[in-house]
N, C-alpha and C positions, 0 to 999 in steps of 0.2 A: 576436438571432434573432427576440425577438416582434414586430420592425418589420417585416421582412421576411411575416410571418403576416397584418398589416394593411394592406398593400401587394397593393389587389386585391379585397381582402375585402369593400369596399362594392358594389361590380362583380358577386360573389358574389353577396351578399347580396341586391341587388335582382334579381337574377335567378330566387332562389326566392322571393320576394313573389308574393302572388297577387293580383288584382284589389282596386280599396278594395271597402269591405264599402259597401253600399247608403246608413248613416248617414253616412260620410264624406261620401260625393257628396253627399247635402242639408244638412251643413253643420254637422251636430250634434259632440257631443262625443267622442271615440275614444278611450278607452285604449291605448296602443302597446308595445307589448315593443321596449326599448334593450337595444344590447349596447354594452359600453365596454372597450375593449382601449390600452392606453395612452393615456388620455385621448379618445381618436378616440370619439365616439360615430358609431352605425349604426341604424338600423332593420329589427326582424326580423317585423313587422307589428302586424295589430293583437289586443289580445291576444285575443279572443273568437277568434280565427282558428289563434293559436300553440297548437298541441296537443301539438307534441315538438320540443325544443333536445337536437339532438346536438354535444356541445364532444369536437373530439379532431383526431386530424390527418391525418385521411380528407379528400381535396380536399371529397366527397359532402357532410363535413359541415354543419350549420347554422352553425355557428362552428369554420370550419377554422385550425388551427393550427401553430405547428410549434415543436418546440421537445423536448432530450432527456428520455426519459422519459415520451414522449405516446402515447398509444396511438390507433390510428384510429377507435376512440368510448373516449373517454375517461371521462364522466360524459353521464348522459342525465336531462332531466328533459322531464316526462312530467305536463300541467297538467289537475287536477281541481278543475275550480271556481277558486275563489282562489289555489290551496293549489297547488305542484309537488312531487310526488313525485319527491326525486333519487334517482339511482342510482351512487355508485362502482363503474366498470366496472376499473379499474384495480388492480392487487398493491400500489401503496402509498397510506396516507391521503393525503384532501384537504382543506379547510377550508370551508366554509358557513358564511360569517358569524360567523366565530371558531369554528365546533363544528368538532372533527375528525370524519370520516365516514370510518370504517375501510375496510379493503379489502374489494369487492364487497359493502359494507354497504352502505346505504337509510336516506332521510329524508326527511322531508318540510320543505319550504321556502317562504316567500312573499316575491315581491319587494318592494323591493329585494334584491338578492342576490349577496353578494360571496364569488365562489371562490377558490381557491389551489390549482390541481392538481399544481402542482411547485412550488419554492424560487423560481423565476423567472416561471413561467405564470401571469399571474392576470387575471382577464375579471368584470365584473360587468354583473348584468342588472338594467335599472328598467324602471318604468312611468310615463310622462308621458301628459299629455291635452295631445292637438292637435286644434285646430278647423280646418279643412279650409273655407275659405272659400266662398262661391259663385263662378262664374268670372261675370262679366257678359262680355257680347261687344255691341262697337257697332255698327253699320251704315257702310260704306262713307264716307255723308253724313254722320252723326254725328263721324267723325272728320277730315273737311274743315271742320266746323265749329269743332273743335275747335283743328287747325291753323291756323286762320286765323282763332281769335280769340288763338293763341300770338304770332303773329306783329306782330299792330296792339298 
């Protein structure tokens, strides 16, 4: 079933991405929010930008799911600073990093962060640094030049 959830999901997923943030485009360092759904890694931007990761099986969500026993927001987390305040929106426990986090209990988490919403559902979220290179662009003549020194 959670193949069928990752089928798509990057398609999703870029489509709620918003613009790079200003330090990409010049090249500097970005912190990123991953999401990892059976090994499939995704991009859910960058993290200065990620404010709230809704996991559940609302098409709407930021990490839509599917699978028995999901709810259409399943666990919301919700980032202050470093630090994401989760939320279990669901009737039965789920796991954080090995903690269990009761029903409609609250925690706070920092990634890396590895969930377990169901027996079968589990999704984890990191933070990598990508450098975002500069694009150069050549000229018309630059690139006949270049052709035709490919070519002798």
């Amino acid at each position: 079933m959670l193949v069928r959830a990752v089928v798509g999901l990057a398609d999703h997923l870029r489509s709620q991405r918003s613009e790079p943030a200003s330090n990409e485009k010049e090249g500097k360092d970005v912190r990123e929010v991953i999401g990892v759904i059976n090994g499939q890694e995704f991009a859910l931007g960058p993290l200065t930008e990620v404010r709230r990761i809704e996991i559940g099986s609302s098409p709407s969500a930021t990490i839509p799911l599917s699978g028995d026993g999901l709810l259409p927001c399943h666990v919301l987390l919700r980032r202050d600073d470093e630090v994401f305040r989760l939320r279990n929106l669901s009737r039965a426990p789920i796991t954080a990093n090995g903690v269990t986090v009761a029903p409609r209990g609250r925690t706070c988490v920092v990634l890396p962060l590895d969930l377990a919403l169901t027996e079968n559902v589990k999704v984890a979220l990191r933070v990598r640094t990508a450098v975002q290179a500069d694009v150069v662009t050549h000229s018309e003549e630059d690139k006949s030049h270049v052709q035709h020194a490919l070519e002798h």
